[in-house]
N, C-alpha and C positions, 0 to 999 in steps of 0.2 A: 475522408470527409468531403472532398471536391467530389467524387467520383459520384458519391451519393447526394450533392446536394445538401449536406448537411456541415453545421455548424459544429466546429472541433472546440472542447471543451479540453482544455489540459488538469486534468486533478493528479496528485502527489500523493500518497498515503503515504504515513508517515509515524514512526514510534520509536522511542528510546531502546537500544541495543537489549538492554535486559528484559525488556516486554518481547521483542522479537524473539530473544530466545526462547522464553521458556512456551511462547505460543507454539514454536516450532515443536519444543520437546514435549509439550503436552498432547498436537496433533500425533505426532509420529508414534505417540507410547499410545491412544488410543486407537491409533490403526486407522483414522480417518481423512486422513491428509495424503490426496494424490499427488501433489508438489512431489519433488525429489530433491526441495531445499534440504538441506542442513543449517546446522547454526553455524559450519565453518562457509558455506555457501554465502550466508546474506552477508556473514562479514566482509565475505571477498567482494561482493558485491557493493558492499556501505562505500568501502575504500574506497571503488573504482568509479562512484559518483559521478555525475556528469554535473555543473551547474544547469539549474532549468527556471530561470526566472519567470517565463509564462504563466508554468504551472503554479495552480491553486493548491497548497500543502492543507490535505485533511488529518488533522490529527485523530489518529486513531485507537488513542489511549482514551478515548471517551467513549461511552456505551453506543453501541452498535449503528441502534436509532438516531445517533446525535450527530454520529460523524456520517450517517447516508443523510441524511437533515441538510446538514451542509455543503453536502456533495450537490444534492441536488440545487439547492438555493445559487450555487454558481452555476450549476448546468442553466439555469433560468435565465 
């Protein structure tokens, strides 16, 4: 963001373990998800969390529209 001049916005996306999954598993069985997550991946990765108090947590359990809505209203 320095390099370009530009204002760093920190956003989170963010969803409850069983929405993750089955998003995963729904991408993966229709073949459209270039990720190489797993649903054993994002656990490993839930676990290994970092605290990030900066960041703006978008929840992403809400229609698509609602949570770029809000993405953006902080980007703002």
């Amino acid at each position: 963001a320095d390099e370009a001049c530009a204002e760093l916005v920190e956003l989170r996306c963010e969803a409850p373990e069983d929405v993750v999954q089955a998003r995963i598993e729904r991408r993966r069985a229709e073949g459209v998800d270039p990720s190489e997550a797993t649903v054993e991946v994002a656990r490993a990765m839930r676990q290994r969390l970092d605290p990030w108090p900066e960041a703006t947590t978008i929840d992403t359990t809400h229609p698509l529209e609602r949570s770029i809505a809000h993405a953006i209203e902080r980007a703002r």
